[in-house]
C-alpha positions as CSV (number, residue, x, y, z in Angstrom):
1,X,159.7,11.3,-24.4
2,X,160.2,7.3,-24.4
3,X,157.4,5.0,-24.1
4,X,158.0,1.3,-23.7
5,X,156.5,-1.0,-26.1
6,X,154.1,-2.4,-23.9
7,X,152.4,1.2,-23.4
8,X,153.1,2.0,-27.2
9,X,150.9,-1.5,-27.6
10,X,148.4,-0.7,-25.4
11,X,148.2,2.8,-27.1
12,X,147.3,1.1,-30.2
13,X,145.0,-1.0,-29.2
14,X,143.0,1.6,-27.6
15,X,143.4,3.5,-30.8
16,X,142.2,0.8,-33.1
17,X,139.1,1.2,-30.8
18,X,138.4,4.2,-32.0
19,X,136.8,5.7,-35.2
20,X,138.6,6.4,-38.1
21,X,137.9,10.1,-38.6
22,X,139.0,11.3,-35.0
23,X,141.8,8.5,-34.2
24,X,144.4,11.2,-35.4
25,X,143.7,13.7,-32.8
26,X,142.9,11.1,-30.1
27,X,145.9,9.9,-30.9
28,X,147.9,13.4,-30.6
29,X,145.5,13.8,-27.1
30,X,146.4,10.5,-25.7
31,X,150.1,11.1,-26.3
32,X,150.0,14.1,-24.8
33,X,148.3,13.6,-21.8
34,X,150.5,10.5,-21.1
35,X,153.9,11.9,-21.6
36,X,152.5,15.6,-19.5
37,X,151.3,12.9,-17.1
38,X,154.6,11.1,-17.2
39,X,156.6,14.4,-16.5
40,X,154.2,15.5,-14.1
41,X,155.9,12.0,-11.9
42,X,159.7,13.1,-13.0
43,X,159.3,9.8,-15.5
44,X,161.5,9.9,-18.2
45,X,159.6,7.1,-20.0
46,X,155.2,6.0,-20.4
47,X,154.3,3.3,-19.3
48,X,151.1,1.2,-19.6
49,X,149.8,2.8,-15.9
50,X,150.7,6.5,-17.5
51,X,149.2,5.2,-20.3
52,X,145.7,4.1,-18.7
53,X,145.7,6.7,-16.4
54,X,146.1,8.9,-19.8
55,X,143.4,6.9,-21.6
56,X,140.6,7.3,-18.6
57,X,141.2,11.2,-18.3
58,X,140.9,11.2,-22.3
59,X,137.6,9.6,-22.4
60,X,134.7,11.9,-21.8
61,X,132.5,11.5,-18.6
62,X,129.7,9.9,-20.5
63,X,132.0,7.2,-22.3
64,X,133.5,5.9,-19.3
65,X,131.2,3.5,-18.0
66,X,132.1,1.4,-21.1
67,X,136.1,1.7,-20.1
68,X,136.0,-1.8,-17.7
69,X,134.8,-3.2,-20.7
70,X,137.6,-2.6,-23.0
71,X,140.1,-2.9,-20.5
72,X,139.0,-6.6,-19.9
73,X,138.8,-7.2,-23.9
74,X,142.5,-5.9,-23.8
75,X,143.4,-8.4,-20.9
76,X,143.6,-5.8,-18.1
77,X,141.7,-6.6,-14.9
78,X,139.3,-3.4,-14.8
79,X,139.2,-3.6,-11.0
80,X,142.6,-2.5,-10.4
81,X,142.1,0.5,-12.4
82,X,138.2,1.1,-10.4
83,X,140.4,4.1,-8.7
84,X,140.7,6.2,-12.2
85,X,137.0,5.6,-13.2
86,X,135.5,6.8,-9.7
Protein backbone atom coordinates (compact mmCIF):
# COMPACT_ATOMS: atom_id res chain seq x y z
CA UNK A 1 0.00 0.00 0.00
CA UNK A 2 1.09 3.82 -0.77
CA UNK A 3 1.22 6.31 1.89
CA UNK A 4 1.87 9.88 1.07
CA UNK A 5 4.64 11.61 2.69
CA UNK A 6 2.72 13.75 4.85
CA UNK A 7 1.07 10.46 6.69
CA UNK A 8 4.64 8.67 6.39
CA UNK A 9 5.81 12.10 8.38
CA UNK A 10 3.20 12.06 10.76
CA UNK A 11 3.97 8.29 11.27
CA UNK A 12 7.25 9.15 12.38
CA UNK A 13 6.72 11.67 14.46
CA UNK A 14 4.30 9.66 16.39
CA UNK A 15 6.96 7.03 16.38
CA UNK A 16 9.78 9.04 17.69
CA UNK A 17 7.19 9.53 20.57
CA UNK A 18 7.48 6.36 21.48
CA UNK A 19 10.06 4.26 23.53
CA UNK A 20 12.76 2.71 22.01
CA UNK A 21 12.19 -1.02 22.98
CA UNK A 22 8.50 -1.27 21.56
CA UNK A 23 8.74 1.43 18.57
CA UNK A 24 9.38 -1.72 16.19
CA UNK A 25 6.20 -3.35 16.80
CA UNK A 26 4.16 -0.13 17.25
CA UNK A 27 5.47 0.63 14.25
CA UNK A 28 4.41 -2.80 12.42
CA UNK A 29 0.82 -2.06 14.47
CA UNK A 30 0.40 1.41 13.24
CA UNK A 31 1.11 0.42 9.66
CA UNK A 32 -1.10 -2.10 9.81
CA UNK A 33 -4.02 -0.73 11.15
CA UNK A 34 -3.75 2.26 8.75
CA UNK A 35 -3.35 0.55 5.55
CA UNK A 36 -6.45 -2.37 6.86
CA UNK A 37 -8.13 0.93 7.67
CA UNK A 38 -7.30 2.46 4.34
CA UNK A 39 -8.62 -0.69 2.47
CA UNK A 40 -11.50 -0.98 4.65
CA UNK A 41 -12.49 2.87 2.64
CA UNK A 42 -11.47 1.18 -1.03
CA UNK A 43 -8.23 3.76 -0.57
CA UNK A 44 -5.44 2.78 -2.47
CA UNK A 45 -3.11 5.17 -0.54
CA UNK A 46 -2.81 6.48 3.79
CA UNK A 47 -3.22 9.43 4.43
CA UNK A 48 -2.63 11.53 7.54
CA UNK A 49 -6.69 11.05 8.62
CA UNK A 50 -6.13 7.07 8.07
CA UNK A 51 -3.16 7.69 9.74
CA UNK A 52 -4.70 9.42 12.98
CA UNK A 53 -7.59 7.48 12.86
CA UNK A 54 -4.90 4.48 12.96
CA UNK A 55 -2.80 6.15 15.67
CA UNK A 56 -6.03 6.72 18.23
CA UNK A 57 -7.36 2.99 17.81
CA UNK A 58 -3.54 1.96 18.50
CA UNK A 59 -3.19 3.75 21.64
CA UNK A 60 -4.61 1.91 24.60
CA UNK A 61 -7.77 3.24 26.46
CA UNK A 62 -5.81 4.52 29.39
CA UNK A 63 -3.17 6.44 27.15
CA UNK A 64 -5.58 8.36 25.23
CA UNK A 65 -6.36 11.19 27.35
CA UNK A 66 -2.74 12.32 26.57
CA UNK A 67 -3.48 12.03 22.52
CA UNK A 68 -4.81 16.02 22.22
CA UNK A 69 -1.70 16.66 23.69
CA UNK A 70 0.55 15.32 21.18
CA UNK A 71 -1.54 16.09 18.40
CA UNK A 72 -1.22 19.86 19.30
CA UNK A 73 2.77 19.46 19.76
CA UNK A 74 2.61 17.91 16.15
CA UNK A 75 0.54 21.04 14.92
CA UNK A 76 -2.80 19.20 14.60
CA UNK A 77 -5.82 20.99 16.05
CA UNK A 78 -6.92 18.15 18.63
CA UNK A 79 -10.54 19.33 18.30
CA UNK A 80 -11.17 18.19 14.95
CA UNK A 81 -10.11 14.81 15.76
CA UNK A 82 -12.47 15.04 19.50
CA UNK A 83 -14.71 12.36 17.36
CA UNK A 84 -11.86 9.44 17.49
CA UNK A 85 -11.04 10.04 21.16
CA UNK A 86 -14.85 9.88 22.37
Amino acid sequence: MNWNDAAEDLLNLILGQTPYPVRDAAEAQLRGTAEAMAEEESKNRVGVETVIAAWVRSTPETLRADLPRLMEKFGLDAEEYSHLLE
